[in-house]
PLY file of the C-alpha trace (Angstrom):
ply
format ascii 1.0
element vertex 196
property float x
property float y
property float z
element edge 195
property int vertex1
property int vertex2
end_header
0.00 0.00 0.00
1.27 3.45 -0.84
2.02 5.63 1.92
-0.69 8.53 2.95
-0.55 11.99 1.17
1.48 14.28 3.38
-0.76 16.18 5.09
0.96 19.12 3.83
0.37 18.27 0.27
-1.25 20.71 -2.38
-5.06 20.53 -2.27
-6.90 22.18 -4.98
-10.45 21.95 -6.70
-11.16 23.77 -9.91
-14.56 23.80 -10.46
-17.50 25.57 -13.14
-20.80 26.87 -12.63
-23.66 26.06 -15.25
-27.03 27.91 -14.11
-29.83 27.18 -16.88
-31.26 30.59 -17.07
-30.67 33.98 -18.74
-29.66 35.19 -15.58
-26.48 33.20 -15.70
-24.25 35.93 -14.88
-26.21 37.11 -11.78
-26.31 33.72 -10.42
-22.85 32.50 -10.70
-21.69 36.00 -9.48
-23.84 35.69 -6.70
-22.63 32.25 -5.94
-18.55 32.46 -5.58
-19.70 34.98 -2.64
-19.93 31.48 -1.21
-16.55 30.56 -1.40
-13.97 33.83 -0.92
-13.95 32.78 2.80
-10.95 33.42 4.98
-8.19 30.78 4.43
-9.03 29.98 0.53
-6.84 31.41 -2.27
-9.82 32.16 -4.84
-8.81 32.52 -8.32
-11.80 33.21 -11.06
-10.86 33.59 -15.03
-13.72 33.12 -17.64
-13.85 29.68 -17.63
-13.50 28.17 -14.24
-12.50 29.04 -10.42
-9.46 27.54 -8.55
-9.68 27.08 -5.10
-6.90 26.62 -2.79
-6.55 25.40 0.35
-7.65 23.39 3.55
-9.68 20.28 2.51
-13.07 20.72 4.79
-12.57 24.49 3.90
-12.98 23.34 -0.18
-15.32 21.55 0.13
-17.56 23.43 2.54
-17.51 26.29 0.15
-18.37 24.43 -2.66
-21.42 22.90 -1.11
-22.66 26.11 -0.16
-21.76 27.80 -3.77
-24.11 25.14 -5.46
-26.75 25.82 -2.74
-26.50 29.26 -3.04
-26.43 29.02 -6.56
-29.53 26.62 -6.89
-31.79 28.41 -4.14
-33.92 29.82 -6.49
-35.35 26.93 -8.53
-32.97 27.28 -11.38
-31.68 23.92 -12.84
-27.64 24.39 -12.17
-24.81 21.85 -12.69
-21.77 22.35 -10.80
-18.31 20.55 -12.65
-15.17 19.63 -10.02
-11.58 18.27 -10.84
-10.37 17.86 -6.83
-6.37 17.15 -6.51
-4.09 16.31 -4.06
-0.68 15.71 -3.82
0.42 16.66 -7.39
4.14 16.53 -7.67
3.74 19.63 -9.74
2.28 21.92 -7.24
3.37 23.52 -4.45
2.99 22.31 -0.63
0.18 23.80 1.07
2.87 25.13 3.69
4.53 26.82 1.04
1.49 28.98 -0.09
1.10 31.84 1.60
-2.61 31.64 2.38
-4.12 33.81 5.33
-4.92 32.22 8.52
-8.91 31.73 8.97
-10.09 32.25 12.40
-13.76 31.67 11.07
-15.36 28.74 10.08
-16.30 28.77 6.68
-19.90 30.45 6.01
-22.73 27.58 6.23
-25.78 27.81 3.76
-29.01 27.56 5.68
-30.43 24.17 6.26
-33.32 24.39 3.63
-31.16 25.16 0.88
-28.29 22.05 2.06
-31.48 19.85 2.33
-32.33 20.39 -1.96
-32.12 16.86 -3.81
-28.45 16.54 -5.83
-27.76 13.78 -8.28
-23.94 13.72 -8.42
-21.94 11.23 -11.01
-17.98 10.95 -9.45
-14.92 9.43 -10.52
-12.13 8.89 -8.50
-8.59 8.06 -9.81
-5.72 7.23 -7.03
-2.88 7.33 -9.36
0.62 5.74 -9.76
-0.73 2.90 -7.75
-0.83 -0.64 -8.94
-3.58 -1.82 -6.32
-5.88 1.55 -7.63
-9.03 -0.51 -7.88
-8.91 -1.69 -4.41
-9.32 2.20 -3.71
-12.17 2.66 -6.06
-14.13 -0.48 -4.34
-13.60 1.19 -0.64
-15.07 4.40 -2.34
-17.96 2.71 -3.59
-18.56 0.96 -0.23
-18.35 3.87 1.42
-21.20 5.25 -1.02
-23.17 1.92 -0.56
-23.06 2.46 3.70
-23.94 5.93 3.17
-27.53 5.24 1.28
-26.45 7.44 -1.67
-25.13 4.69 -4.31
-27.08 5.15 -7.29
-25.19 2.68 -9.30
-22.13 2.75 -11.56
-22.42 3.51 -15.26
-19.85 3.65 -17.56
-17.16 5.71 -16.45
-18.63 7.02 -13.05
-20.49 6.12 -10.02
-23.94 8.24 -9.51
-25.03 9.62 -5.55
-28.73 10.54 -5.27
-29.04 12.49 -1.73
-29.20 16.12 -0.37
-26.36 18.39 -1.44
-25.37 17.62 2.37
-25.14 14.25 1.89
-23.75 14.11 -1.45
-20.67 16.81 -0.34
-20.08 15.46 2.94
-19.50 11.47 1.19
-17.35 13.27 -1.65
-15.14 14.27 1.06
-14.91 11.81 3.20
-13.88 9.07 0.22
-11.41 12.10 -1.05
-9.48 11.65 2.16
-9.88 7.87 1.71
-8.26 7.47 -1.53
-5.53 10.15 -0.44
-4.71 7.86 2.35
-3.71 5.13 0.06
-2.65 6.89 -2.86
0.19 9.60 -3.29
-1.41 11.42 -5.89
-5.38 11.40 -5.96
-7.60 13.31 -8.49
-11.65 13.03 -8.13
-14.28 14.63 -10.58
-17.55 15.44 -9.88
-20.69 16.62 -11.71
-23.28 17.76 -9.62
-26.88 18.43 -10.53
-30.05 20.28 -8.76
-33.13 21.30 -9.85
-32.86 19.07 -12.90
-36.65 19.22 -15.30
-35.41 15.51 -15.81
-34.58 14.51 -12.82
-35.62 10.59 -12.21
0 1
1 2
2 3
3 4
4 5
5 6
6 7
7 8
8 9
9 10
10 11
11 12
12 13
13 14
14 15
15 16
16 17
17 18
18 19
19 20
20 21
21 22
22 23
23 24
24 25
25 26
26 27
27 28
28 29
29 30
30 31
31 32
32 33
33 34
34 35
35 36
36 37
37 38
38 39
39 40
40 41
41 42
42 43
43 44
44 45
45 46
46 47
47 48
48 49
49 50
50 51
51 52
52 53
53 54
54 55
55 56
56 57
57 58
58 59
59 60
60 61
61 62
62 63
63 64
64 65
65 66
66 67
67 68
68 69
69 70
70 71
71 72
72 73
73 74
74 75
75 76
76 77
77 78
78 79
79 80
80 81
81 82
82 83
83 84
84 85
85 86
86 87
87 88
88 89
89 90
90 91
91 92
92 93
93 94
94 95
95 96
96 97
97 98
98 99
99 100
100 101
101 102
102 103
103 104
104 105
105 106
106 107
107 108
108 109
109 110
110 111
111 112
112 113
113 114
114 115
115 116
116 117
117 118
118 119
119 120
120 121
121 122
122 123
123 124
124 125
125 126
126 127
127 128
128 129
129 130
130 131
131 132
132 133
133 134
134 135
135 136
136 137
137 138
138 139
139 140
140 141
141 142
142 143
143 144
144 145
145 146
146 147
147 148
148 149
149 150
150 151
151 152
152 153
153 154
154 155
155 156
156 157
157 158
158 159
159 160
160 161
161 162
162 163
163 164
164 165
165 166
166 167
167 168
168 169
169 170
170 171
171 172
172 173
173 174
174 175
175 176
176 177
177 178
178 179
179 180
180 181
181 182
182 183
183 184
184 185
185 186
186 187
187 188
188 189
189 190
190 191
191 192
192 193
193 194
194 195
């Protein structure tokens, strides 16, 4: 087995923000309020946002951006490439990221409760026992009640956007713990017309 992900390794999520609506702009402006919380290096270009820095800050931001973002109704998807421990990137001790005294702004309990269809893939790489890692990740789905089965090329959660944020990172810190180098990619739906 490979030996755990420092714990000062580079943690990063790049993410995008698809609201269906003309008021796209408004929305997705509105959201990334959400996630320039103490502690996080925020970087936005016209494409995509790159977060930086402490794991259950990440994701906590990013569960309340796509709550934020889908409190109104609107069908939004929310794309996420997660990474840790790239040997291209800098320790997080080396980034110069300002100390949060604050925990990370929560979105109110209505809007964490909305239904979220998620499709993930998780790749533990540079590891020869890598499916091993992908079956504990599944498990871990299975035990939580969100497994919604595994097409090709992902595995789909069906639970609230709590539920469905709070198993993504707990089986992130799983597969880090076996693998040096551990990339995870999410799509995340709410408010879909086609939901099943």
């Amino acid at each position: 087995m490979a030996s755990r992900c420092a714990d000062d390794a580079f943690f990063g999520c790049r993410f995008s923000l698809y609201p269906m609506t003309d008021r796209f702009v408004d929305v997705i402006l509105d959201s990334l309020a959400a996630v320039r919380v103490p502690g996080i290096e925020v970087e936005t270009d016209d494409v995509s946002t790159c977060l930086i820095g402490p794991e259950s800050a990440v994701f906590a931001a990013l569960r309340d951006c796509l709550a934020r973002a889908s409190s109104g109704g609107t069908h939004v998807v929310m794309t996420a490439t997660f990474s840790k421990g790239c040997p291209g990137e800098p320790s997080a001790a080396r980034l110069d990221l300002p100390p949060s005294d604050a925990s990370p702004r929560v979105a109110g309990e209505e809007d964490l409760a909305r239904p979220a269809a998620c499709q993930v893939s998780v790749y533990p790489l540079g590891e020869s026992d890598y499916m091993d890692t992908i079956y504990q990740v599944i498990e871990t789905y299975k035990q939580r009640g969100l497994y919604g089965g595994s097409p090709h090329f992902c595995t789909r959660l069906d639970g609230s956007i709590a539920q469905v944020f709070a198993a993504l990172e707990e089986t992130f810190r799983q597969a880090t713990q076996r693998a040096r180098h551990t990339v995870m990619v999410a799509t995340i739906s709410c408010n879909s017309p086609s939901r099943r």
